[in-house]
MOPAC internal coordinates of N, CA, C and O (Angstrom, degrees):
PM7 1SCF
backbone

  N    0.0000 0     0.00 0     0.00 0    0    0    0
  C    1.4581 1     0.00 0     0.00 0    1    0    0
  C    1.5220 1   108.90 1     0.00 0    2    1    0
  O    1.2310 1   129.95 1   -39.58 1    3    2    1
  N    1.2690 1    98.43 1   140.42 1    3    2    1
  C    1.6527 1   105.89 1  -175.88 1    5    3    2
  C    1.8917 1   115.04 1   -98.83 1    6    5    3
  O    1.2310 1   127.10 1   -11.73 1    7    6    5
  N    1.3235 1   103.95 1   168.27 1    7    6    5
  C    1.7816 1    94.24 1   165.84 1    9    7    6
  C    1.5147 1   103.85 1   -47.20 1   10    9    7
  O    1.2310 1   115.73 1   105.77 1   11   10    9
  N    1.0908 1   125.71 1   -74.23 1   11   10    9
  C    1.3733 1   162.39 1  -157.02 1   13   11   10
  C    1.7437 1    77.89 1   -45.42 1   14   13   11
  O    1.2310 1   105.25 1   103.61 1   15   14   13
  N    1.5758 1   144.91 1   -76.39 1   15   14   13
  C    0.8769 1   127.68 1  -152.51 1   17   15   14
  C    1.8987 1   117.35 1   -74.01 1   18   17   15
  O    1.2310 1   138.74 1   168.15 1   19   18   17
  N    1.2645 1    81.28 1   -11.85 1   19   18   17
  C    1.8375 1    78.71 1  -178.78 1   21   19   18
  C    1.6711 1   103.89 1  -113.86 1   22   21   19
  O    1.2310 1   121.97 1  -170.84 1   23   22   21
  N    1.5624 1   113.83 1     9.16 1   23   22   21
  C    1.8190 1   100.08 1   152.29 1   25   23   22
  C    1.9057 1    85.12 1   -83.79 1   26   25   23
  O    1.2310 1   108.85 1   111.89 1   27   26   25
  N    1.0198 1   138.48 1   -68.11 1   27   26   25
  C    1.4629 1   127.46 1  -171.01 1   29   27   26
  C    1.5101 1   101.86 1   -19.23 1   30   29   27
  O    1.2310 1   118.58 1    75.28 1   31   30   29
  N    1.1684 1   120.31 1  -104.72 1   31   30   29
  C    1.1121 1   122.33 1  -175.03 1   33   31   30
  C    1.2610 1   121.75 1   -22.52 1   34   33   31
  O    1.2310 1   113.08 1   126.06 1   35   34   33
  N    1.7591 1   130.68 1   -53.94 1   35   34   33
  C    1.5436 1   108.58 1   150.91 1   37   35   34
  C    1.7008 1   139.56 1   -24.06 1   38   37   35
  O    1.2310 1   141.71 1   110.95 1   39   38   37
  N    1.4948 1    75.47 1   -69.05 1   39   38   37
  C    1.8803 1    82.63 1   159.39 1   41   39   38
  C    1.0690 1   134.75 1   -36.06 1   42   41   39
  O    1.2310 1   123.03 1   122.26 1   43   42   41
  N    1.4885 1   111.81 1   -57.74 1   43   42   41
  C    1.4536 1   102.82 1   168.44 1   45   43   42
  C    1.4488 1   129.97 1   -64.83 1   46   45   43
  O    1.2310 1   131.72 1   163.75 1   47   46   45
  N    1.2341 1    94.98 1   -16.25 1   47   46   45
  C    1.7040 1    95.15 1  -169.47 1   49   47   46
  C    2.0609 1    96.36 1   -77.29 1   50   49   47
  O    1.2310 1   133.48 1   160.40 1   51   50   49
  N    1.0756 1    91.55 1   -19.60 1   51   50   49
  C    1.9628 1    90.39 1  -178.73 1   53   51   50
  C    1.2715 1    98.04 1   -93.49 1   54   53   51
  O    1.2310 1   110.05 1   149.75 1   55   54   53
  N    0.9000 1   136.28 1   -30.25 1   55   54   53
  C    1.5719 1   136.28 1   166.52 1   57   55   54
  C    1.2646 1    87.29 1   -35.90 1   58   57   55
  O    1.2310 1   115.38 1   105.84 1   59   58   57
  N    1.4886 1   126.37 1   -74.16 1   59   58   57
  C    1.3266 1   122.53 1  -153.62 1   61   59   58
  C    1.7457 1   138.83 1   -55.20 1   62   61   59
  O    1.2310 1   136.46 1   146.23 1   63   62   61
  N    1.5988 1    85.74 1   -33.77 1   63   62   61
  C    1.3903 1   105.20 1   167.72 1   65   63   62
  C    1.1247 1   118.88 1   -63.60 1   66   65   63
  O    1.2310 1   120.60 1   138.46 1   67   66   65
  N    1.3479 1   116.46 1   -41.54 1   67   66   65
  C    1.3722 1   113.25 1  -155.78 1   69   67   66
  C    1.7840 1   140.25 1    28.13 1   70   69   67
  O    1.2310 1   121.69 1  -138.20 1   71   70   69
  N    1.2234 1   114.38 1    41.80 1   71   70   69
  C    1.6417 1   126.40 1  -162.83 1   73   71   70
  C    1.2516 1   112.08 1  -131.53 1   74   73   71
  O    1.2310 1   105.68 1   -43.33 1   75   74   73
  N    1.3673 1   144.16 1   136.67 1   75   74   73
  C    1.1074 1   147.07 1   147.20 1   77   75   74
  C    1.6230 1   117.92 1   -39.52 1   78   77   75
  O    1.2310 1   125.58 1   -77.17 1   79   78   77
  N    1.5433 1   106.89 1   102.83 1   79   78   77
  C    1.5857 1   104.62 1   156.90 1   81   79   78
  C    1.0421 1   137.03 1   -31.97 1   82   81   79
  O    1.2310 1   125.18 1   135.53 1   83   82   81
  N    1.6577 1   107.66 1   -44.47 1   83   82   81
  C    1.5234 1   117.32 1  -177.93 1   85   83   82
  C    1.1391 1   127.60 1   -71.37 1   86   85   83
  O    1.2310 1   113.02 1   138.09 1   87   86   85
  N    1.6641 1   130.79 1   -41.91 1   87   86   85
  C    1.5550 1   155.32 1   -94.37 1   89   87   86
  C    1.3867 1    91.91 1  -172.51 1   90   89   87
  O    1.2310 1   116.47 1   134.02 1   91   90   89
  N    1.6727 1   124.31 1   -45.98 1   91   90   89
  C    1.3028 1   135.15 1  -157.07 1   93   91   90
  C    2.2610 1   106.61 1    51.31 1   94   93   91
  O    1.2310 1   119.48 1  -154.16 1   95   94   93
  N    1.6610 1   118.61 1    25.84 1   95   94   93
  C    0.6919 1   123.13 1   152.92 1   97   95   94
  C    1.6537 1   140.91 1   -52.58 1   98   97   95
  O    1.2310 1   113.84 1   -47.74 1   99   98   97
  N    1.4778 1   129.25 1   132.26 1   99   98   97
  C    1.0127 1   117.26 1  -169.47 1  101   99   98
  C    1.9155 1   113.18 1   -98.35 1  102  101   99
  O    1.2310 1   121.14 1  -179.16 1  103  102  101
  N    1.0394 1   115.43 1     0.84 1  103  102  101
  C    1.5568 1   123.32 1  -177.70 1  105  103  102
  C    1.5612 1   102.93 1   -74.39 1  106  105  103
  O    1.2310 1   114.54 1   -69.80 1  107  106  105
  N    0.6434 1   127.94 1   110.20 1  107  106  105
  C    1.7772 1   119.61 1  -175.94 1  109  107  106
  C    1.9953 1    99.93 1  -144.66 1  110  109  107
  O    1.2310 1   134.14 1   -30.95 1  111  110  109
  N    1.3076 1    90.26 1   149.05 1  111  110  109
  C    1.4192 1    90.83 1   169.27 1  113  111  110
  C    1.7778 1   102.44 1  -150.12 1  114  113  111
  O    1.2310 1   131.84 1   -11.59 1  115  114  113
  N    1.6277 1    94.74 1   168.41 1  115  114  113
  C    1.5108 1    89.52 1  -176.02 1  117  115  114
  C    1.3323 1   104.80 1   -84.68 1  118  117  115
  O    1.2310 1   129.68 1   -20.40 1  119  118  117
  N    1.5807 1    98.94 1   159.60 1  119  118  117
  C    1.7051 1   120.96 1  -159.09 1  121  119  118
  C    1.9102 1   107.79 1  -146.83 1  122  121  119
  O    1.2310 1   128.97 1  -134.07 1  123  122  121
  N    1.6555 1   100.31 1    45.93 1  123  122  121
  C    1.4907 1   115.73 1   171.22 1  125  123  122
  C    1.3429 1   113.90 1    62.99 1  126  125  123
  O    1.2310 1   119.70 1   -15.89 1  127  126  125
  N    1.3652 1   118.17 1   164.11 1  127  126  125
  C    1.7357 1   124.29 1   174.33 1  129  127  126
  C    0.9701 1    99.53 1   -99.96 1  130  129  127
  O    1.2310 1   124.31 1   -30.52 1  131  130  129
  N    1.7968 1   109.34 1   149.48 1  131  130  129
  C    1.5140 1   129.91 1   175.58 1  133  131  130
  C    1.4507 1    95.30 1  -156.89 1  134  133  131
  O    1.2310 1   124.85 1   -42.25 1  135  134  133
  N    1.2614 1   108.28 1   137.75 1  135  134  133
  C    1.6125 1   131.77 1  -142.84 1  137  135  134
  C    1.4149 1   119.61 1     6.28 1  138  137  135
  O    1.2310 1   111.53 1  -121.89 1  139  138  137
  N    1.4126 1   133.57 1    58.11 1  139  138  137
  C    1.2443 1   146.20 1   144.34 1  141  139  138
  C    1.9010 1   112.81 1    99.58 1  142  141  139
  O    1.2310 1   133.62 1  -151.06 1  143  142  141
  N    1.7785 1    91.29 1    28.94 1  143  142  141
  C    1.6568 1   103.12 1  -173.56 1  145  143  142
  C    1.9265 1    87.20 1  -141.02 1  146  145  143
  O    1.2310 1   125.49 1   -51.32 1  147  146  145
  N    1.2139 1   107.06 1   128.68 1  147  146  145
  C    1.4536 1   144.63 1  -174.98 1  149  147  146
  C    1.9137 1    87.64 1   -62.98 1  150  149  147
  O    1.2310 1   113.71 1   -50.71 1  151  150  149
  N    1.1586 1   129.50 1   129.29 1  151  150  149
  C    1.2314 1   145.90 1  -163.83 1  153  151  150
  C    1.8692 1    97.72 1  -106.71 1  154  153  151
  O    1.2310 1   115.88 1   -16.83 1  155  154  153
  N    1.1773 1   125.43 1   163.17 1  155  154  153
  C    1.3572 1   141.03 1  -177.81 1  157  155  154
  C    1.6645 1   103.15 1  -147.48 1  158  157  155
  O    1.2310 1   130.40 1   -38.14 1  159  158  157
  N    1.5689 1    97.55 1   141.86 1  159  158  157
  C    1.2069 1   114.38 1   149.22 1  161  159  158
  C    1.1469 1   110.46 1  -153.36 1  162  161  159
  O    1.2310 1   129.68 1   -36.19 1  163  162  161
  N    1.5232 1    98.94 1   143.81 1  163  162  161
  C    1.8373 1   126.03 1  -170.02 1  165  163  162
  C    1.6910 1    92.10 1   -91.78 1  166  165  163
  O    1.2310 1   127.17 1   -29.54 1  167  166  165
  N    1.4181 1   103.80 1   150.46 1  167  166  165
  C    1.2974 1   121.82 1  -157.06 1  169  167  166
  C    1.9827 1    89.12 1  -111.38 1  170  169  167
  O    1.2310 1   118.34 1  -176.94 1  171  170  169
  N    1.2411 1   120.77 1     3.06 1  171  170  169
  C    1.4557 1   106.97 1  -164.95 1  173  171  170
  C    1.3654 1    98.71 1  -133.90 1  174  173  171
  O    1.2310 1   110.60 1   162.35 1  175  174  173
  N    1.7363 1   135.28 1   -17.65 1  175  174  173
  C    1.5943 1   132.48 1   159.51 1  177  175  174
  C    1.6890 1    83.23 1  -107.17 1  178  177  175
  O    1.2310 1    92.77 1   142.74 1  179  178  177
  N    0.9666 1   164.10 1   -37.26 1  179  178  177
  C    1.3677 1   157.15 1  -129.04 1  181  179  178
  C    1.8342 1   128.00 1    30.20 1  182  181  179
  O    1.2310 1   130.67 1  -147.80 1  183  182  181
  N    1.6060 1    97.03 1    32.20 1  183  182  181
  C    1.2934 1   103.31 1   174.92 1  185  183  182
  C    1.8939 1   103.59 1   -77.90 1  186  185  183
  O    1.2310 1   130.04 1    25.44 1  187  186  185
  N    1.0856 1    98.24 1  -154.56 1  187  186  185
  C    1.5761 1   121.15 1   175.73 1  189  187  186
  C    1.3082 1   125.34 1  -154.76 1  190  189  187
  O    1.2310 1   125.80 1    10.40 1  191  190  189
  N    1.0319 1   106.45 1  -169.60 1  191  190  189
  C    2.2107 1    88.82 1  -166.53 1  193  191  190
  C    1.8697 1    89.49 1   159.97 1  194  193  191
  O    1.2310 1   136.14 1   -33.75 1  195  194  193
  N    1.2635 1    86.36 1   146.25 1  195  194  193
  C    1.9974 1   105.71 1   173.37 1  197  195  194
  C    1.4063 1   105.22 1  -116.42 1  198  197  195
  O    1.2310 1   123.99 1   -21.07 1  199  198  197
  N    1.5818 1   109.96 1   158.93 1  199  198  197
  C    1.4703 1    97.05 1   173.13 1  201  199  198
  C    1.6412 1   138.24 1   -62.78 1  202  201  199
  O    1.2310 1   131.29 1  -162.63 1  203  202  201
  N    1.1646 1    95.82 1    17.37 1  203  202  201
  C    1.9534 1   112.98 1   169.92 1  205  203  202
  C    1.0498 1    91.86 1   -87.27 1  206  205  203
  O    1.2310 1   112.22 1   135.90 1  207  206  205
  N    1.1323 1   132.29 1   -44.10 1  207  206  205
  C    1.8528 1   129.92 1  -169.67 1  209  207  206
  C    1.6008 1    91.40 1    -3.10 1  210  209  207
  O    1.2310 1   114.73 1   -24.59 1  211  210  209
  N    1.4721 1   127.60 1   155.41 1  211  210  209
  C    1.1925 1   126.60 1   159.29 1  213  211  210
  C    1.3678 1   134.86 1    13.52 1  214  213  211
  O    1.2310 1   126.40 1  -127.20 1  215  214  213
  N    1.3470 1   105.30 1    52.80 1  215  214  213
  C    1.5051 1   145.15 1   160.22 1  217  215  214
  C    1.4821 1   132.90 1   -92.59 1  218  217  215
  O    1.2310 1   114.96 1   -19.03 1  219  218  217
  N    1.2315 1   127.17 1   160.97 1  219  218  217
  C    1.2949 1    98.00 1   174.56 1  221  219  218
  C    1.2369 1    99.54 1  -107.72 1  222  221  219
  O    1.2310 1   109.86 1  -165.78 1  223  222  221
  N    1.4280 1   136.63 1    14.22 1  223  222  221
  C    1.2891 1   144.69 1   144.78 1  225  223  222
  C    1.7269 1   136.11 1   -63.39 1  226  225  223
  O    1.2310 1   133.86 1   159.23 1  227  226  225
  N    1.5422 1    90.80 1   -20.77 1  227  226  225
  C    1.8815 1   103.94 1   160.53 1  229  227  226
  C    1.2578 1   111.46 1   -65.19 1  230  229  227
  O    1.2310 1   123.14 1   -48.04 1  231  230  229
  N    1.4749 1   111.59 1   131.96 1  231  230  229
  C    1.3013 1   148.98 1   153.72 1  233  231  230
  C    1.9474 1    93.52 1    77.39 1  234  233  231
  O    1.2310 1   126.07 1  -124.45 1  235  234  233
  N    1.3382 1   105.93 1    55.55 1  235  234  233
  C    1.5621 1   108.60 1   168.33 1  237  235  234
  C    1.3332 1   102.57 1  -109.98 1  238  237  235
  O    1.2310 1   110.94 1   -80.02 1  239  238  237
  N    1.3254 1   134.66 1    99.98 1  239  238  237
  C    1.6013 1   121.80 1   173.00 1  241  239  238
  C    1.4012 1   111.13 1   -66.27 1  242  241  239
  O    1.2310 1   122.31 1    20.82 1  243  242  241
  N    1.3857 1   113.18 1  -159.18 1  243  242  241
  C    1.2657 1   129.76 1  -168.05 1  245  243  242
  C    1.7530 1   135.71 1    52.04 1  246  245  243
  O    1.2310 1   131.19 1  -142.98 1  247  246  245
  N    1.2582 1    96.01 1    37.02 1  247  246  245
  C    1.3118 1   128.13 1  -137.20 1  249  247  246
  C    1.6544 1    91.23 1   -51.56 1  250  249  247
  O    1.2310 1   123.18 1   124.20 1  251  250  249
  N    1.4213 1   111.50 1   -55.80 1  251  250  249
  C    2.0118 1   120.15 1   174.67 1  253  251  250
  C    1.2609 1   110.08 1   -36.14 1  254  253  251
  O    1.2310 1   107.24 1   174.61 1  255  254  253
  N    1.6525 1   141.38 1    -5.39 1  255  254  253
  C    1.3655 1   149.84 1  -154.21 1  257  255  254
  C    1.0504 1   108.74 1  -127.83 1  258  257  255
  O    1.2310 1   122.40 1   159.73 1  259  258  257
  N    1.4623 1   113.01 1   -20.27 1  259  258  257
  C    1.7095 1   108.61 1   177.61 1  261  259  258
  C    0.9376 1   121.13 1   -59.27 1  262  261  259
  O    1.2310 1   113.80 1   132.88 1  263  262  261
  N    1.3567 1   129.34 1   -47.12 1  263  262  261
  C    1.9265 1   142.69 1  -164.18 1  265  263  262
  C    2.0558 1    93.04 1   -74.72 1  266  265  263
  O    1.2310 1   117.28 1   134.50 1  267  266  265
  N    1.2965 1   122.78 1   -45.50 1  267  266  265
  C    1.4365 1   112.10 1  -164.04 1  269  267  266
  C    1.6189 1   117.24 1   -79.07 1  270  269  267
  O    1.2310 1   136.62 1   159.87 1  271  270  269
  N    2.2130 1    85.43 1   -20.13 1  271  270  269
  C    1.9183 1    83.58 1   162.82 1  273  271  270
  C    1.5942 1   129.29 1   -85.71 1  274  273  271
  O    1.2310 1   122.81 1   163.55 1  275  274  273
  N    1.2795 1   112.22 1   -16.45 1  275  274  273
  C    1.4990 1   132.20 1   162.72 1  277  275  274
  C    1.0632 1   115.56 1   -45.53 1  278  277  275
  O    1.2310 1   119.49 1   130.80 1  279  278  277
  N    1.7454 1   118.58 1   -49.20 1  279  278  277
  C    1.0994 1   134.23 1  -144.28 1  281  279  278
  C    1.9645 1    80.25 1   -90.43 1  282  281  279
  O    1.2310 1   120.18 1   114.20 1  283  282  281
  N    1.4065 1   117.27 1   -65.80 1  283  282  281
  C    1.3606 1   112.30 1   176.25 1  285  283  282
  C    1.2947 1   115.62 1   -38.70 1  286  285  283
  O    1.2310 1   112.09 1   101.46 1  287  286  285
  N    1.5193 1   132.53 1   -78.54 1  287  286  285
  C    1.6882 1   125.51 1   165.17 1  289  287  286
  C    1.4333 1   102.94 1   -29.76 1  290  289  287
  O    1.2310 1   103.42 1   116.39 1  291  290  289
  N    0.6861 1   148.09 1   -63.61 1  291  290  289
  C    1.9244 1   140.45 1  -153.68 1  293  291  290
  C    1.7885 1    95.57 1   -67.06 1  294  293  291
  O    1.2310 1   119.14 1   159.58 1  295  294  293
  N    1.4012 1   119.24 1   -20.42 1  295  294  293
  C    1.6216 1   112.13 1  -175.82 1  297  295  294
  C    1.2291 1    91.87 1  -125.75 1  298  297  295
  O    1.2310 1   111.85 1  -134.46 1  299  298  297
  N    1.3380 1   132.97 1    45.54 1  299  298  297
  C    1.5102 1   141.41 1   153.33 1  301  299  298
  C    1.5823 1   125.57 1    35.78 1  302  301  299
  O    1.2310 1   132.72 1  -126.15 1  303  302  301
  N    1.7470 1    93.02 1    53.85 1  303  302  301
  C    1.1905 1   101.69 1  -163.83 1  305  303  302
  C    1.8907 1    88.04 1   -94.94 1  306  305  303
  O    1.2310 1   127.73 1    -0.51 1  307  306  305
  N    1.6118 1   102.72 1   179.49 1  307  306  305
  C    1.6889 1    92.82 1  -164.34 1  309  307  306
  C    1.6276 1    82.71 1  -103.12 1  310  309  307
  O    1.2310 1   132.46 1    18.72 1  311  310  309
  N    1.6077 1    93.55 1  -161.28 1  311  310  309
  C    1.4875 1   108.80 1  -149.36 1  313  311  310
  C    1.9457 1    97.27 1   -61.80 1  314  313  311
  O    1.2310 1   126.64 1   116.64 1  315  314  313
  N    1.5126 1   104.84 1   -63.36 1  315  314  313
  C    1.1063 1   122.86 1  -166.48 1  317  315  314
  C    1.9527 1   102.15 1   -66.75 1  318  317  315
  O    1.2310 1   115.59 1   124.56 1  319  318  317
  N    0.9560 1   125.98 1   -55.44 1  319  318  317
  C    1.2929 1   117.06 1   167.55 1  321  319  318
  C    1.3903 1   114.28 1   -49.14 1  322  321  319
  O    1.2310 1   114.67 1   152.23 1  323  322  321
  N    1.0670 1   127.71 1   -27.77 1  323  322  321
  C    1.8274 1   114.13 1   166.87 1  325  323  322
  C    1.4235 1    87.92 1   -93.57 1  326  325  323
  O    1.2310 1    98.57 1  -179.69 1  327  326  325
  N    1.1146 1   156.04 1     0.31 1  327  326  325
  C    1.4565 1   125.39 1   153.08 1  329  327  326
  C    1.4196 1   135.58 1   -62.97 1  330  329  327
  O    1.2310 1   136.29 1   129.85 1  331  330  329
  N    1.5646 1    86.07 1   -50.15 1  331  330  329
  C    1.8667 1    93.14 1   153.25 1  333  331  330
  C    1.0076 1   144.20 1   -30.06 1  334  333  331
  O    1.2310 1   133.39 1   119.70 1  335  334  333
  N    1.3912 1    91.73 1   -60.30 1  335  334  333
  C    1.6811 1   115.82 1  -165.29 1  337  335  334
  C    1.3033 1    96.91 1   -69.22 1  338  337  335
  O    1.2310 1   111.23 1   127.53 1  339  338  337
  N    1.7274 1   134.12 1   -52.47 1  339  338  337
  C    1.0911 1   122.32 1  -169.05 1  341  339  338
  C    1.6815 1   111.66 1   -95.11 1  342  341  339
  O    1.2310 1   120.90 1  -174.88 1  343  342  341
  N    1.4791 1   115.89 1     5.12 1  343  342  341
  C    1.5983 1   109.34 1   158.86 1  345  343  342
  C    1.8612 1    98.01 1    90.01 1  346  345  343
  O    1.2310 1   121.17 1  -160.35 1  347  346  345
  N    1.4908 1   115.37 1    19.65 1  347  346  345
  C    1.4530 1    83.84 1   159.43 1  349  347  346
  C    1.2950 1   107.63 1  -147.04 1  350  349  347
  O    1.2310 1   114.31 1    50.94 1  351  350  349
  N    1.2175 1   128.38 1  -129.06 1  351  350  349
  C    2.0756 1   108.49 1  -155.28 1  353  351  350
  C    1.4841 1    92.84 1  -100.35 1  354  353  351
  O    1.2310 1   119.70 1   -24.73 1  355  354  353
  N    1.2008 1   118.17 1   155.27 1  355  354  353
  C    1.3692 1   128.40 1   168.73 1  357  355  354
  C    1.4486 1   116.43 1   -61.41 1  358  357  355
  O    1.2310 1   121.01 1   170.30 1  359  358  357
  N    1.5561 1   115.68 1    -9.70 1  359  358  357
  C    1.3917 1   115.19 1  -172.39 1  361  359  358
  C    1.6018 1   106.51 1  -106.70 1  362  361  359
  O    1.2310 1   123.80 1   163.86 1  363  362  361
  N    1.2212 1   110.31 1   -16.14 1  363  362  361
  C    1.7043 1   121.78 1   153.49 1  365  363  362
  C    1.4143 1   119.99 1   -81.42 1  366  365  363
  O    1.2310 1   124.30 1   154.97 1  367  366  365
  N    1.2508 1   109.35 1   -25.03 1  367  366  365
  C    1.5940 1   106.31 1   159.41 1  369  367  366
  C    1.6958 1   115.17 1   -75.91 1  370  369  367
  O    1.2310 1   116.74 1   156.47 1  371  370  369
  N    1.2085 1   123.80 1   -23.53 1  371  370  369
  C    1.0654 1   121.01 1   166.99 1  373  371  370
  C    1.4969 1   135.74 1   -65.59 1  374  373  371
  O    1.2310 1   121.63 1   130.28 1  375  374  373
  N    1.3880 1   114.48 1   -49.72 1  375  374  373
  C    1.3321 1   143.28 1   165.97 1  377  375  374
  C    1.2705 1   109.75 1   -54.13 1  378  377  375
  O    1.2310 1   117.85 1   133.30 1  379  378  377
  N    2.1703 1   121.70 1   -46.70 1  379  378  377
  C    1.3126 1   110.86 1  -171.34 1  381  379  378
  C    1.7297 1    99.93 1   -84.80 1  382  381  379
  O    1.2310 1   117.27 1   166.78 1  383  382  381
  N    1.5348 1   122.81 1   -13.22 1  383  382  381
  C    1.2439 1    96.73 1   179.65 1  385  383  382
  C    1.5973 1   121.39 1   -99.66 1  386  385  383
  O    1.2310 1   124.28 1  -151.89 1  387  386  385
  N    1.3563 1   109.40 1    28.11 1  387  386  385
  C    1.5452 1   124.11 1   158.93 1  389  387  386
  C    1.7582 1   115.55 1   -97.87 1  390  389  387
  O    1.2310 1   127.21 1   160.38 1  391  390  389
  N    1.5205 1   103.74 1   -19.62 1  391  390  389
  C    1.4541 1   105.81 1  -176.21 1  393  391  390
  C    1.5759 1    91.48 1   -90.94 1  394  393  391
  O    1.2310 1   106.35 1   147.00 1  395  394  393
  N    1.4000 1   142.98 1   -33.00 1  395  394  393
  C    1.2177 1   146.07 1  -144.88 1  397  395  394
  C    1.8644 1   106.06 1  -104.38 1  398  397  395
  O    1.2310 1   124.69 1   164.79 1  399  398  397
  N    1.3865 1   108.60 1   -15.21 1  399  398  397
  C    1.1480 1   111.47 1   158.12 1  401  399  398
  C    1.7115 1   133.34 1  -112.77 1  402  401  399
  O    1.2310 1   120.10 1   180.00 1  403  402  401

């Protein structure tokens, strides 16, 4: 599985909802891509929101790093050894593997 296949699969899963996070409004229209996730705006609070909206996957960068730290947690490697491996601080490996479980 690629980045590319599991923003899809996000996607679809907000496809499904179709609702305002904020408002829990159903008028929504599309509101352009920004980093490779289809953008929303509700026509009745006029915010916007991606399907991370209220995730614990909103506002995690490094998005190309997600699948190789998964892959480390899934083979029960510890905090700092999946930091390595995937190249970023042990204290972002920490943080993402409380959001990731």
């Amino acid at each position: 599985a690629s980045l590319a296949d599991c923003l899809a699969i996000i996607e679809a899963r907000g496809a499904r909802l179709r609702r305002c996070p904020h408002c829990d409004g159903d008028k929504l229209y599309r509101h352009g891509i920004l980093r490779g996730l289809q953008r929303y705006r509700c026509r009745q609070c006029h915010r916007s929101f991606n399907a991370l909206t209220d995730t614990p996957l909103a506002f995690i960068r490094l998005r190309e790093k997600w699948l190789p730290f998964l892959q480390c947690m899934l083979g029960s490697m510890t905090v700092r050894a999946a930091a390595e491996t995937t190249g970023i601080h042990r204290n972002t490996s920490f943080r993402w593997r409380h959001r990731f479980l």
